[in-house]
C-alpha positions as CSV (number, residue, x, y, z in Angstrom):
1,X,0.0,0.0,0.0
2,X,2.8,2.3,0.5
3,X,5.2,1.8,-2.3
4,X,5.3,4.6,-5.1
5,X,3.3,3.6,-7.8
6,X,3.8,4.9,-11.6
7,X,0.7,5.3,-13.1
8,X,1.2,7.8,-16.3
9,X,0.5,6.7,-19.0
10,X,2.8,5.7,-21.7
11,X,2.3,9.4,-24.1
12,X,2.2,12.7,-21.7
13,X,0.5,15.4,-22.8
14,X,2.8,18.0,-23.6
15,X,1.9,20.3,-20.8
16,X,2.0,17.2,-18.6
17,X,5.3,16.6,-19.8
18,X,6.8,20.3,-19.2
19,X,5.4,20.8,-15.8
20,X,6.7,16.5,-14.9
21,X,10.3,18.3,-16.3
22,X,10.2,21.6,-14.3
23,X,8.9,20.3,-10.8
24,X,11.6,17.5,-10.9
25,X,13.7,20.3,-11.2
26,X,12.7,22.3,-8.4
27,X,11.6,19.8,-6.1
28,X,15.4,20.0,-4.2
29,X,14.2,23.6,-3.1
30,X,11.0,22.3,-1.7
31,X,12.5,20.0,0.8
32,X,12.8,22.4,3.5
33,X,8.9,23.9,3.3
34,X,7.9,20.3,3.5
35,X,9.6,19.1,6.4
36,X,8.3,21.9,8.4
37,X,4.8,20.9,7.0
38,X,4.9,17.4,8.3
39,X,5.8,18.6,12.1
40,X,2.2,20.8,12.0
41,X,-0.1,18.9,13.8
42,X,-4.2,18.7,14.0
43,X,-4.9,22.4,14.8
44,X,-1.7,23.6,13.8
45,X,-2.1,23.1,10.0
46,X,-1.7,26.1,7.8
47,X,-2.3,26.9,4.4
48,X,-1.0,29.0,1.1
49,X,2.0,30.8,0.9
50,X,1.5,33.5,4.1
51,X,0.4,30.7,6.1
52,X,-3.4,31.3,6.5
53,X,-4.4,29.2,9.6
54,X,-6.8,26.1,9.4
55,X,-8.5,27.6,12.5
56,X,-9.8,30.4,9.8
57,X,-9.9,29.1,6.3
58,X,-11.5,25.1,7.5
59,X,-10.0,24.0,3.8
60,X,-10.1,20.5,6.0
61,X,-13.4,19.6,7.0
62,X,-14.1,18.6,10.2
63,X,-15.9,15.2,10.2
64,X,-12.7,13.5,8.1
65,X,-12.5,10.1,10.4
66,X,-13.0,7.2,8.0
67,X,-13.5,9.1,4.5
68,X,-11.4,8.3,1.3
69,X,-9.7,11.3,0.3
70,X,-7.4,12.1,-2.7
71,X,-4.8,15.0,-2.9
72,X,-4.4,16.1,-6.8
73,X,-0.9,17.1,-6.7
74,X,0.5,16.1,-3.6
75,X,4.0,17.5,-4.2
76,X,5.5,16.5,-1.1
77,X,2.6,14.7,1.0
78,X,2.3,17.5,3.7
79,X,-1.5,17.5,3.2
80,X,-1.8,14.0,2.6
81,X,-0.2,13.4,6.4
82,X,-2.6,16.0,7.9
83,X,-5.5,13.8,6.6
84,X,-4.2,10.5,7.8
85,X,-3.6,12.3,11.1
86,X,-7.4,13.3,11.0
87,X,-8.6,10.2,10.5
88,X,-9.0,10.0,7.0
89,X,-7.6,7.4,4.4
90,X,-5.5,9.8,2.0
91,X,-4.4,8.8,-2.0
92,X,-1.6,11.7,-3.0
93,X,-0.8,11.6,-6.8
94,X,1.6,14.1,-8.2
95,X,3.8,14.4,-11.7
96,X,6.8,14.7,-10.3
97,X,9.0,11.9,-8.9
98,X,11.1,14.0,-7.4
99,X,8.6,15.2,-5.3
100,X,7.2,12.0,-4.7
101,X,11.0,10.8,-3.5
102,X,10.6,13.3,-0.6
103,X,7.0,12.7,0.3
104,X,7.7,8.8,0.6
105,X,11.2,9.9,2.7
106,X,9.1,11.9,4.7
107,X,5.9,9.0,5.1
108,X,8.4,7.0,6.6
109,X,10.1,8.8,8.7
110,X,6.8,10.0,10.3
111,X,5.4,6.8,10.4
112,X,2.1,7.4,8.5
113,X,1.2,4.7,5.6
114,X,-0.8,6.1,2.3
115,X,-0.3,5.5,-1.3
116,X,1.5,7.9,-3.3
117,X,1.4,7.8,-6.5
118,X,3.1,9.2,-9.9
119,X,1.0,10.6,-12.4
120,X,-1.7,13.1,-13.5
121,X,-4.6,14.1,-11.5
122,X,-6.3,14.6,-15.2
123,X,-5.8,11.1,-15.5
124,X,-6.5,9.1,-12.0
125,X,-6.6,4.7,-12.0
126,X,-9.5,4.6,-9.6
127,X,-12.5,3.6,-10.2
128,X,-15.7,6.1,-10.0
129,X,-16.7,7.0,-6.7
130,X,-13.8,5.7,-5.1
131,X,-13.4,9.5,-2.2
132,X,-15.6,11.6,0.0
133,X,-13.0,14.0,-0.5
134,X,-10.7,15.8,-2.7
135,X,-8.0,18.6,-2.5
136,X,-5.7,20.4,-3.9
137,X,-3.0,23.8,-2.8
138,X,-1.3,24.7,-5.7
139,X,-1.4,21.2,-7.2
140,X,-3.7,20.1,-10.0
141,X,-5.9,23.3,-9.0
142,X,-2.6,25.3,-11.0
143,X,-1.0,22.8,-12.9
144,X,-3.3,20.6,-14.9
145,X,-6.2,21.3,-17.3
146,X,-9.3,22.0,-16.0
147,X,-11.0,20.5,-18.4
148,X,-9.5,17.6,-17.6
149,X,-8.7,17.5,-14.1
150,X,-12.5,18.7,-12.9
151,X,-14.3,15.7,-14.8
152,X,-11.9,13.3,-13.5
153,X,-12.5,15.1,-9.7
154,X,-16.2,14.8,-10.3
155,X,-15.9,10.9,-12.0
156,X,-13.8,10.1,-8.4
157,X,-16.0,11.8,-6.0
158,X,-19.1,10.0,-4.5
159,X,-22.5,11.9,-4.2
160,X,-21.9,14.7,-2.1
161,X,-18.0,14.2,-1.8
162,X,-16.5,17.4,-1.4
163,X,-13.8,19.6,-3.5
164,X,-11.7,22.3,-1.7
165,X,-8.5,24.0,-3.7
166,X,-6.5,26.9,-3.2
167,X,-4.6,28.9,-5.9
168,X,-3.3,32.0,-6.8
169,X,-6.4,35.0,-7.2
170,X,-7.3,36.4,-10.1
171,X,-6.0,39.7,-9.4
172,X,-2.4,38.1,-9.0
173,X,-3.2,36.5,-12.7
174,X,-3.9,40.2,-13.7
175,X,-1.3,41.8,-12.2
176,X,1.8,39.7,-12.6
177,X,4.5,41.1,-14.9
178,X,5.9,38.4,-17.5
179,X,8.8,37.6,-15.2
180,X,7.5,35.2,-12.7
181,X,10.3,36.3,-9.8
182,X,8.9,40.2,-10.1
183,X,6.6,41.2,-7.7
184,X,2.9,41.8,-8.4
185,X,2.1,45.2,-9.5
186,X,-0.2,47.9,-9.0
187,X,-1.9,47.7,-12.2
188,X,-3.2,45.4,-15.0
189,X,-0.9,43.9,-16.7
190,X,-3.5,41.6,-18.9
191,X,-7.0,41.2,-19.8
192,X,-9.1,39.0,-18.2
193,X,-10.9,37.6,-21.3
194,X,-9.0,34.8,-22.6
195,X,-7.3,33.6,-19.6
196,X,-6.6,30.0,-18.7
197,X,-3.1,28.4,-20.2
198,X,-0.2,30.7,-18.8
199,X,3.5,30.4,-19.3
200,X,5.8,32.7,-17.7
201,X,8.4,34.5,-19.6
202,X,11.8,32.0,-18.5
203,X,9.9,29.1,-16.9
204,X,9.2,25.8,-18.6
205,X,6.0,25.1,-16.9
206,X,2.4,25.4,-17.6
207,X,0.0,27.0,-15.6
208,X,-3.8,27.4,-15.7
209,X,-5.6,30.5,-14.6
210,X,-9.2,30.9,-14.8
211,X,-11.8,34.1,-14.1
212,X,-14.7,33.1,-11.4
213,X,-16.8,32.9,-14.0
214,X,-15.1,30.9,-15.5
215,X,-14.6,28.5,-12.7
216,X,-18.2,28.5,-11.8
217,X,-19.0,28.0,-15.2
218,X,-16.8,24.5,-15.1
219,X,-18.3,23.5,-11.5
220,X,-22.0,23.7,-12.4
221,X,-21.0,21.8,-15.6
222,X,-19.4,18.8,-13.6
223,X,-22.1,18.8,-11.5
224,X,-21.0,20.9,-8.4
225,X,-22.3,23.0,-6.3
226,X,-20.7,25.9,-4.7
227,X,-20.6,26.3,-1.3
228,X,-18.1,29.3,-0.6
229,X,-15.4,31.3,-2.5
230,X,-13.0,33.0,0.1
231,X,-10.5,35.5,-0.6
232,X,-8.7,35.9,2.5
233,X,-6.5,39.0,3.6
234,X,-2.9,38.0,5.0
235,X,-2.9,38.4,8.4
236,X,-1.1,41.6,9.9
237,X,2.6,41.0,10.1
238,X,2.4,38.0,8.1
239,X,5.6,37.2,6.4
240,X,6.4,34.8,3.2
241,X,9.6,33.7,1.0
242,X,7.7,34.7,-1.8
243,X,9.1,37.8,-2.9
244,X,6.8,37.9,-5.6
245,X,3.7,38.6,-2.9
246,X,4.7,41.6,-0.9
247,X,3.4,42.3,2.3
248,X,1.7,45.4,1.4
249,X,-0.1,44.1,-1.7
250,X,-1.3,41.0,0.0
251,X,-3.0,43.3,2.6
252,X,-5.0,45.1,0.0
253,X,-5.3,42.7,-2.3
254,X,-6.5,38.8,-2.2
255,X,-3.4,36.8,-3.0
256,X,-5.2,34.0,-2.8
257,X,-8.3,32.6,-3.4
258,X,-10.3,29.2,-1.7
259,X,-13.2,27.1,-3.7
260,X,-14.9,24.8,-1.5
261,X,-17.6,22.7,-4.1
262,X,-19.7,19.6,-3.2
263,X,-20.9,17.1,-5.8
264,X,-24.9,16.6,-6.3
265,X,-25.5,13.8,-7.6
């Protein structure tokens, strides 16, 4: 049950491909951020890149004890282990397996037990209705299609399995100079209309960005319902190693936005 399993299929999709190539490459500098993840505890969980506290934004639910969950894009397994220590029984699939090298260090050194597996969450080997649950920070919620990451979400949840991600807000989308180290500006730098596949000016990867209405628009038609959209200000005297967010931005502006959706039927 806990060995790393490959499950991609033999062709990737080029975007799967790019982004399988660019997270291997940076998963060395997301060792560190991980660890520290693994020591938070029930209660202490936090979220996003200023930390937003579990005890505000509830992106776990509270009743997890005995529910199938799945993580799309696990990247390390952080959010996997805070399931497992909740009671759940956690699935964490990622593209990279460099990533996945680190979450299945981690697993054992922390003595939790969950599969992880290699591959796409646009592409998942379970059958339907296999979770009560599904999530995703800055994993398949940034990184895959929605087109074809939200079917497959809906296809593995079971009538009134739950959906909560996290990503970047629109308003970062729109004000985000083409080098992806800058930090955000003070003005548009992009229209709205048309936005969904992003590369950044010097990064390999591929990146999905969608309006609300847009995301709305995909929920209803894979049979969600929405329960609540936050866009959560950072917390005064937050601090991040994201010099791309700074402080004062991030307290006028949502740097981050939360979906929590339930499946109807």
């Amino acid at each position: 049950m806990g060995d790393l399993r490959d499950v991609s299929p033999a062709t990737l999709p080029e975007h799967v491909a790019a982004n399988r190539e660019s997270w291997d490459a940076d998963a060395p500098n997301m060792v560190a951020a991980g660890e520290r993840s693994w020591l938070q505890q029930p209660g202490e969980e936090t979220w996003g890149i200023y930390g937003f506290p579990e005890s505000e934004v509830h992106l776990l639910p509270d009743d997890l004890e005995g529910l199938d969950a799945i993580e799309l894009g696990c990247g390390t397994g952080y959010v996997s282990a805070w399931l497992a220590r909740r009671g759940a029984r956690p699935v964490g699939i990622d593209n990279s397996r460099r990533q996945l090298e680190t979450a299945s260090r981690l697993r054992r050194e922390h003595g939790l037990e969950f599969p992880l597996l290699l591959g796409s969450a646009e592409e998942v080997p379970y059958p339907d209705a296999s979770f009560d649950f599904a999530i995703s920070e800055y994993g398949a919620v940034l990184w895959a299609d929605p087109d074809r990451w939200l079917p497959e979400a809906a296809r593995l949840l079971r009538p009134g399995g739950r959906l909560h991600v996290l990503t970047n807000s629109v308003l970062v989308f729109l004000t985000a100079p083409s080098d992806p180290d800058a930090p955000l500006e003070e003005r548009l730098q992009r229209p709205q209309f048309g936005m969904k596949r992003v590369t950044w000016e010097g990064d390999q990867g591929v990146e999905f960005h969608l309006s609300h209405s847009d995301w709305i628009g995909r929920f209803r038609a894979n049979g969600f319902e929405i329960v609540d959209l936050l866009e959560p200000q950072v917390p005064e005297g937050a601090t991040t190693t994201y010099e791309w967010a700074p402080y004062e931005w991030a307290r006028r502006w949502p740097v981050e936005e939360i979906w929590k959706v339930r499946k109807t039927g």
